[in-house]
C-alpha positions as CSV (number, residue, x, y, z in Angstrom):
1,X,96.8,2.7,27.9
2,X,95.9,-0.9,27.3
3,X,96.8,-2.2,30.6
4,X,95.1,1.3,31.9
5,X,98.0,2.0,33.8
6,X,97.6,5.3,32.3
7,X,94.1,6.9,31.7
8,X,94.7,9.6,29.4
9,X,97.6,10.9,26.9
10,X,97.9,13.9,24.5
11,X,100.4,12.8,22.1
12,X,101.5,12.8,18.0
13,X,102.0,9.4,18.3
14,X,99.1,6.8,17.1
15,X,98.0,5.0,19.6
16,X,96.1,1.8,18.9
17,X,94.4,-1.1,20.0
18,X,91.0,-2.5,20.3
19,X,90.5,-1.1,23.8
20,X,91.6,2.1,22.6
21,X,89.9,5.5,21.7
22,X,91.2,8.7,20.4
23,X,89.9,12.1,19.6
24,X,92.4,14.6,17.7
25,X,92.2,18.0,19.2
26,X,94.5,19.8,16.6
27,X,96.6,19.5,13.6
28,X,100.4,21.3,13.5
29,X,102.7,22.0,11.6
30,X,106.2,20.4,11.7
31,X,109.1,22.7,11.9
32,X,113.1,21.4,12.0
33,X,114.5,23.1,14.6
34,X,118.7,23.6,16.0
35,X,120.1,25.8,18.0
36,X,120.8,29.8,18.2
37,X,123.8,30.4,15.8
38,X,124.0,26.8,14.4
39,X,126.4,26.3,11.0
40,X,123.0,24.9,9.1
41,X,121.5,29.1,9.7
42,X,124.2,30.4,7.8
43,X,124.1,28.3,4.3
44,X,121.3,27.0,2.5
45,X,118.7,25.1,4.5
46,X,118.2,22.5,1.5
47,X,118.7,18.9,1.8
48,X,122.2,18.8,0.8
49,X,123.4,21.3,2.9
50,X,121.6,19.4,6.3
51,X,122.3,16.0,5.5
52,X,125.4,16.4,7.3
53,X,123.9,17.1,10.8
54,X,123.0,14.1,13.1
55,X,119.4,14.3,14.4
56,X,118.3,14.1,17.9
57,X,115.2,12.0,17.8
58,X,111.7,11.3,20.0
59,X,111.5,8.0,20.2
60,X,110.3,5.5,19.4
61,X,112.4,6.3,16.4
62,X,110.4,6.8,13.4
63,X,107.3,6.0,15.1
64,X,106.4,9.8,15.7
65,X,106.5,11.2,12.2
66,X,106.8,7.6,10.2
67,X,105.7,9.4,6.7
68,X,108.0,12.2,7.1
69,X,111.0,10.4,8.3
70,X,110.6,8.2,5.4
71,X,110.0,11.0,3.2
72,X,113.7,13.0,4.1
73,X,115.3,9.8,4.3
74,X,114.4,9.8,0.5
75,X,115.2,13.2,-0.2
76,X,118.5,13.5,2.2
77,X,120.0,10.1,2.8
78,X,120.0,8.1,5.5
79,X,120.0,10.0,8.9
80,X,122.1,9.7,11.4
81,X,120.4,9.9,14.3
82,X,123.3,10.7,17.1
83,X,121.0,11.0,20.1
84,X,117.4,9.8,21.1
85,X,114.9,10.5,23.8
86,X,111.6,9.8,24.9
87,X,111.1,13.4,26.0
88,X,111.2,16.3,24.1
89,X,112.5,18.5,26.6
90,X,115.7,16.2,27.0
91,X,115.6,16.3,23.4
92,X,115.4,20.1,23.2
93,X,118.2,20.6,25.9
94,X,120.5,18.1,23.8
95,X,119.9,20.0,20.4
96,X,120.7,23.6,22.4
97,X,124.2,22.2,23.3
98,X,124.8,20.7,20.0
99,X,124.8,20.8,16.4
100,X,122.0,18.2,16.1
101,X,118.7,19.1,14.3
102,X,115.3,18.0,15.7
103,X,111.6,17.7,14.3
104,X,108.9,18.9,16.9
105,X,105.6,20.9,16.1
106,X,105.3,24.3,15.7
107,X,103.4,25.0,19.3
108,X,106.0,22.8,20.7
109,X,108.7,24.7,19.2
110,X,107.1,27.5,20.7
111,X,107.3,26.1,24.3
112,X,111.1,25.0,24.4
113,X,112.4,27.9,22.5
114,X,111.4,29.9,25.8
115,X,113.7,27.8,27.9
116,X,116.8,27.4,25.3
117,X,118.2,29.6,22.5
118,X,117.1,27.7,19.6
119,X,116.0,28.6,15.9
120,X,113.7,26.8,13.3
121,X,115.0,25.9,9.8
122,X,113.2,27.7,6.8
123,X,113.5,23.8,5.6
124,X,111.3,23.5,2.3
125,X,110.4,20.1,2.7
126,X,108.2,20.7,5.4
127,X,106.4,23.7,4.6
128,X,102.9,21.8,4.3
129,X,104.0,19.2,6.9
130,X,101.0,19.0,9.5
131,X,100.5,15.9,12.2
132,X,97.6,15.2,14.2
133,X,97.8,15.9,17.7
134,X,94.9,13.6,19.7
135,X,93.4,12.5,23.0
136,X,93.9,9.0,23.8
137,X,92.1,6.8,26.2
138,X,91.2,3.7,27.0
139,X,87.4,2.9,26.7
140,X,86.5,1.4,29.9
141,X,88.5,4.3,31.1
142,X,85.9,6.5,29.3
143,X,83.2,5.1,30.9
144,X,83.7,6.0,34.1
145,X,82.4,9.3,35.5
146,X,85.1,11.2,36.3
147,X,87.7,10.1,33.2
148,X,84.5,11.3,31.3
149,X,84.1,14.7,32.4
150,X,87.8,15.0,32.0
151,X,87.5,14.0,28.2
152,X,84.9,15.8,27.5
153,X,86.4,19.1,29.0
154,X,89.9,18.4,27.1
155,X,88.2,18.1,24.2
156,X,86.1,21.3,24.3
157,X,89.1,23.1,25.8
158,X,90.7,22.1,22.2
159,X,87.5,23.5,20.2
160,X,87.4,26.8,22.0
């Protein structure tokens, strides 16, 4: 975005910088996720019972849910994080074939979980989790036409 190699991105991630704008379109809520008949379905989905599963991250790791990474590391232990991705859809496929764990948002969840058998955790920790999901742009980029109109639909497509 800084470099304007890329115009515009929809992401949880903050992204910041002097030459950069956002706009958040939504907040989520953050659901733990693993696949169809994983072990962790069967016991209690409290923090001793899941600290023994590894975790399939998005990276960069940490830097997508800092707070609440920091927060179960507290509650859980340190993670193990066995596997990690810059796209959740390779992160999603890995967690289907596995008994990793993964973090995503609830529409998110909603997506993959059409394209692979997998489950959310009733995990209590996150019950009142939420993350901002936003519009990020560079502002020269916002100033031309085009890039404009394009904003300003996104974000109205998001109020609707």
């Amino acid at each position: 975005l800084d470099q304007r190699q890329v115009d515009l991105l929809i992401d949880t991630h903050l992204h910041s910088g002097q030459a950069i704008s956002h706009h958040v379109l939504y907040q989520d809520r953050v659901r733990m996720y693993c696949r169809a008949e994983h072990p962790a379905l069967h016991g209690p989905q409290d923090e001793a019972h899941l600290a023994q599963y590894e975790f399939a991250l998005l990276l960069p790791e940490g830097q997508r849910y800092p707070t609440l990474h920091r927060r179960l590391q507290e509650e859980m232990g340190e993670r193990r994080c066995g596997f990690s991705t810059f796209n959740l859809l390779t992160q999603a496929a890995m967690i289907a074939e596995s008994d990793m764990l993964g973090l995503t948002t609830e529409r998110l969840f909603a997506m993959v979980s059409r394209l692979w058998p997998l489950q959310t955790l009733d995990f209590h920790s996150l019950q009142d989790e939420k993350i901002n999901v936003a519009l990020h742009y560079n502002k020269q980029s916002g100033k031309e036409p085009l890039l404009k109109e394009i904003i300003e639909t996104v974000i109205q497509a998001f109020k609707a």
